[in-house]
N, C-alpha and C positions, 0 to 999 in steps of 0.2 A: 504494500500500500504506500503511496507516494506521502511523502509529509505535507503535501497540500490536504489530502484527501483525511487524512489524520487530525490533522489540526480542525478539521470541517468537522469532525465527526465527535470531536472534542467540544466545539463551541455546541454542537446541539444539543449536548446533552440535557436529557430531563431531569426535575427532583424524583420525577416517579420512580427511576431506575435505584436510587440509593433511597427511598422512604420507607420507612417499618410501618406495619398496618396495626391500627389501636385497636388490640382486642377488650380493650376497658375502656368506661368511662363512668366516673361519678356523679354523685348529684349534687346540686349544690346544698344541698340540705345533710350531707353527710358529714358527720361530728370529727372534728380534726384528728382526733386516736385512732379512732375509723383509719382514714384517710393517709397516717401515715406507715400505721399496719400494713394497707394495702400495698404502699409506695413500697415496702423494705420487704416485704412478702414477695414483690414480684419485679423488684430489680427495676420500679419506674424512677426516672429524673423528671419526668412532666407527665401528666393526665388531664385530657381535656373534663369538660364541664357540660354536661346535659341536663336540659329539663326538659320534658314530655317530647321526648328526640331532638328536640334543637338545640346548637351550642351556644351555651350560654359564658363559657370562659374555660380557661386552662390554668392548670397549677402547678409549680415546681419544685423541685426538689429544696430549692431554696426557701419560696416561698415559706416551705411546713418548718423548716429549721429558723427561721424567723419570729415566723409564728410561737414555736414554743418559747420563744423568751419572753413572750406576753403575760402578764399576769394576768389576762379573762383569756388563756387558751384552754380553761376548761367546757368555756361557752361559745368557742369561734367553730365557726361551720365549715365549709368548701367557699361558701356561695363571700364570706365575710374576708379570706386571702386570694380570692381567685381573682384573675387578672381579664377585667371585662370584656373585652378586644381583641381576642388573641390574632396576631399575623398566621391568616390565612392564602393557600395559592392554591392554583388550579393542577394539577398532576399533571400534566404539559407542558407547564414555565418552567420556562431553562433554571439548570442549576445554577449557571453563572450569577443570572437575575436575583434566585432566592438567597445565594449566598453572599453576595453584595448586599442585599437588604438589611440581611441578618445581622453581618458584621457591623455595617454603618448604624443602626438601631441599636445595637447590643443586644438584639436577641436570640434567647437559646435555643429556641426552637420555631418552626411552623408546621402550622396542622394544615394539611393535601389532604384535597375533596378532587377524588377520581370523580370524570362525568357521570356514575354509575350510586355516584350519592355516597360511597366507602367514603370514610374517614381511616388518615392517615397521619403518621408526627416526622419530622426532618428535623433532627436535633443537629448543633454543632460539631458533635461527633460523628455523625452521619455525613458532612461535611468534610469532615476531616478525612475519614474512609475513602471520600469520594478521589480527595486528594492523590492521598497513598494511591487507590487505582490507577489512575490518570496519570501518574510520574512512575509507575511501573508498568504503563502502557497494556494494562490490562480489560481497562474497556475500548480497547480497539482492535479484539478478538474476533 
């Protein structure tokens, strides 16, 4: 493959090709013990945020480590740490694009909405993966 053709196949790349697909998501009504049980139970850094299927926010790893320094983290919820807005993309948009966004925002992740309505997460480390690939010229297999 020529290094033109290389480089092309490089810039197109999607987030969809490096996103992990969320088999979880909480509610915002779920009590912070809850919440970070589940986090450390199952190896999450972020979990989005649903109410009656729509997303309502995401939470992270950090967020919950914050949270317990609170003196009312016996009464804080999901819905009272969860980060309203979370940066959403379409499973399509170049990697380039989502990882530029991320970096210039600081944020650690985005949640990818395949056409098909799946929800997905693209954390920084999923980033970073992409990286490693890409300079070991593994996604131009």
């Amino acid at each position: 493959m020529s290094l033109e053709k290389k480089w092309e196949k490089i810039k197109n790349l999607t987030v969809e090709e490096f996103t992990t697909p969320c088999p979880k998501v909480v509610s915002s009504d779920m009590e912070l013990s809850e919440l970070e049980r589940l986090m450390k139970e199952e190896g999450f850094r972020h979990i989005p945020v649903k109410d009656n299927g729509n997303l309502v926010g995401i939470i992270s790893e950090r967020d919950v480590f914050f949270a317990y320094r609170s003196e009312e983290k016996d009464q804080l919820l999901a819905k009272d740490i969860m980060h309203k807005d979370p940066y959403m993309v379409d499973s399509r948009t170049k990697l380039s694009e989502v990882a530029f966004d991320m970096s210039r925002n600081k944020y650690g992740s985005a949640l990818v909405k395949t056409p098909d309505g799946e929800l997905g997460i693209f954390t920084s480390t999923d980033a970073l993966n992409a990286l490693v690939e890409v300079l070991r010229g593994d996604v131009l297999s």
